[in-house]
C-alpha positions in Angstrom: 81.3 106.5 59.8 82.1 109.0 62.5 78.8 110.5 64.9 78.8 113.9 63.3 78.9 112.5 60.2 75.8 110.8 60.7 74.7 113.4 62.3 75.3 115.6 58.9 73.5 112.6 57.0 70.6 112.8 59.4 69.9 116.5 59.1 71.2 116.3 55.7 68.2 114.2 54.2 65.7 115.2 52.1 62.9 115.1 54.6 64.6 117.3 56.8 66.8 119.9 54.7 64.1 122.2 54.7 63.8 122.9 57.6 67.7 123.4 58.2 67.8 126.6 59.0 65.5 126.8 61.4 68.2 124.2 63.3 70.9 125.4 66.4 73.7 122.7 67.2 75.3 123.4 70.3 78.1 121.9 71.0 80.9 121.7 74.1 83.6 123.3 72.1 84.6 125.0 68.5 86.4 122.7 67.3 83.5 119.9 66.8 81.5 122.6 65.6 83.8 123.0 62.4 83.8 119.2 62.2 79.8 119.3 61.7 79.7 122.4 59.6 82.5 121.3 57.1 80.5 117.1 57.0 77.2 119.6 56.5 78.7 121.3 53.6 80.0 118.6 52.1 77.0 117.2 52.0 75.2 120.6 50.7 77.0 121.0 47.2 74.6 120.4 44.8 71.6 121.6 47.4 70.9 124.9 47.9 69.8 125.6 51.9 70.7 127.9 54.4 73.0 126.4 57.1 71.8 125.9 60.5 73.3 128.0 63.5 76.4 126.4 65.5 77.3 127.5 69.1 79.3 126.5 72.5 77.4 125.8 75.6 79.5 128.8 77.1 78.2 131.2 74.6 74.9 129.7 74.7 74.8 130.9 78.4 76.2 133.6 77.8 73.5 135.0 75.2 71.0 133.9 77.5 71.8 135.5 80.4 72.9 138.2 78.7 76.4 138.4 79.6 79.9 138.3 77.9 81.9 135.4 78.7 85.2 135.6 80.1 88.4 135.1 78.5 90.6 132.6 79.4 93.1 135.4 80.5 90.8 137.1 82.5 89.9 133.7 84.2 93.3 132.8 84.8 93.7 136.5 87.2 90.6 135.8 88.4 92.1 132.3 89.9 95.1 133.8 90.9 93.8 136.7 92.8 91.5 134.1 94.7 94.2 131.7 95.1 96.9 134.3 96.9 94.1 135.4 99.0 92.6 132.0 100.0 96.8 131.2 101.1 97.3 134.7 102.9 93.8 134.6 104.6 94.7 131.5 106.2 97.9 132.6 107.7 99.6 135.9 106.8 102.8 134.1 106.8 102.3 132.1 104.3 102.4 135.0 101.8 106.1 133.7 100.9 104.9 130.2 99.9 102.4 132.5 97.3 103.4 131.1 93.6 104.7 133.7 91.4 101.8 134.6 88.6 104.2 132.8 86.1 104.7 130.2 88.0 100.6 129.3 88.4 99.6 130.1 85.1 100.5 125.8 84.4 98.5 125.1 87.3 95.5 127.6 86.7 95.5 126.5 83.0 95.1 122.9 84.4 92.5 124.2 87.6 90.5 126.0 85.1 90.1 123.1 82.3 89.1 120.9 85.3 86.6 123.5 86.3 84.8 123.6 82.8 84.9 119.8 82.5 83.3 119.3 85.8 81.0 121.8 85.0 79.8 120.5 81.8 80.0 116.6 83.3 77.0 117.8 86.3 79.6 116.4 88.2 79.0 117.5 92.1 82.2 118.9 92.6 82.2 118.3 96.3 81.6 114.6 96.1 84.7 114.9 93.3 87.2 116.9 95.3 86.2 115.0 98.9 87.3 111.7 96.7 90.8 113.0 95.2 91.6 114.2 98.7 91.2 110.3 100.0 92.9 109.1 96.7 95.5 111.4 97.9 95.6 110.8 101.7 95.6 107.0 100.7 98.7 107.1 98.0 100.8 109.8 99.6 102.0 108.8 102.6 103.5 105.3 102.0 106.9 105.7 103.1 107.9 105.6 106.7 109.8 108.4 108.1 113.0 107.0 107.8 112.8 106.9 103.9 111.5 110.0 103.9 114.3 111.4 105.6 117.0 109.5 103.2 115.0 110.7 100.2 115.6 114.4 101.2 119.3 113.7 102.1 120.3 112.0 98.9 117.8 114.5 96.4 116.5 117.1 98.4 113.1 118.0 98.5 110.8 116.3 95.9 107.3 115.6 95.1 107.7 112.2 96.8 108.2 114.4 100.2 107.3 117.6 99.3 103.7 117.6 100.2 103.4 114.5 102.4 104.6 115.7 105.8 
């Protein structure tokens, strides 16, 4: 039997369907919300009870600090902006190296489901990036500069020596 299930057996019982109502499930997305709300039905057909509330940890901080959350959309300019200033600040020249909006959304998409799931991990994000960057630094730069060069000659740039110089 799968957790929410139980969890819809649990809540479900008679000792506890009276107080049902009184019940918020929050959850870290939508879609296991509908999961628990269709097992809880299912289990409500021949009981009548009102059905407990179901919300998203992002609209739970959202009503409690009173606050609408941002789309995704509105996230993914947000990023962008940031991201084209962070390169430009750093050295004007750079602005040519800037990804075109279409370009990043892929990346941003990716930046900003990584950002939510550290987030709702309480993962320390600097202990987390600090470690990718020496996961990086230790796997990117295995190939003398010889083969590097060879690479480039025979296919161009690529992500094998794109980034490792």
């Amino acid at each position: 039997m799968k957790f929410l299930q139980q969890i819809a057996d649990y809540y479900t019982s008679p000792q506890r369907i009276a107080s049902l109502q009184d019940i918020t499930f929050v959850f870290p997305n939508k879609r296991s919300a509908m999961f628990l709300k269709l097992y809880i039905q299912q289990r409500l057909r021949t009981e009548y009870s009102l059905m407990p509330r179901f919300t998203t940890f992002a609209r739970l901080a959202s009503d409690a600090v009173r606050m609408p959350e941002a789309s995704h959309n509105e996230l993914l300019f947000m990023l962008y902006r940031t991201y084209t200033s962070v390169l430009t600040a750093a050295d004007p020249e750079r602005k040519e190296q800037v990804r075109d909006f279409d370009r990043f959304i892929f990346w941003g998409d990716m930046i900003l489901g990584d950002f939510d799931e550290i987030d709702r991990s309480l993962a320390d994000p600097h202990k987390l990036y600090s470690n990718l960057r020496a996961v990086h630094e230790i796997a990117s730069d295995y190939l003398t500069d010889e083969q590097k060069d060879l690479i480039r000659r025979i296919w161009g740039e690529t992500n094998l020596t794109e980034h490792v110089d």
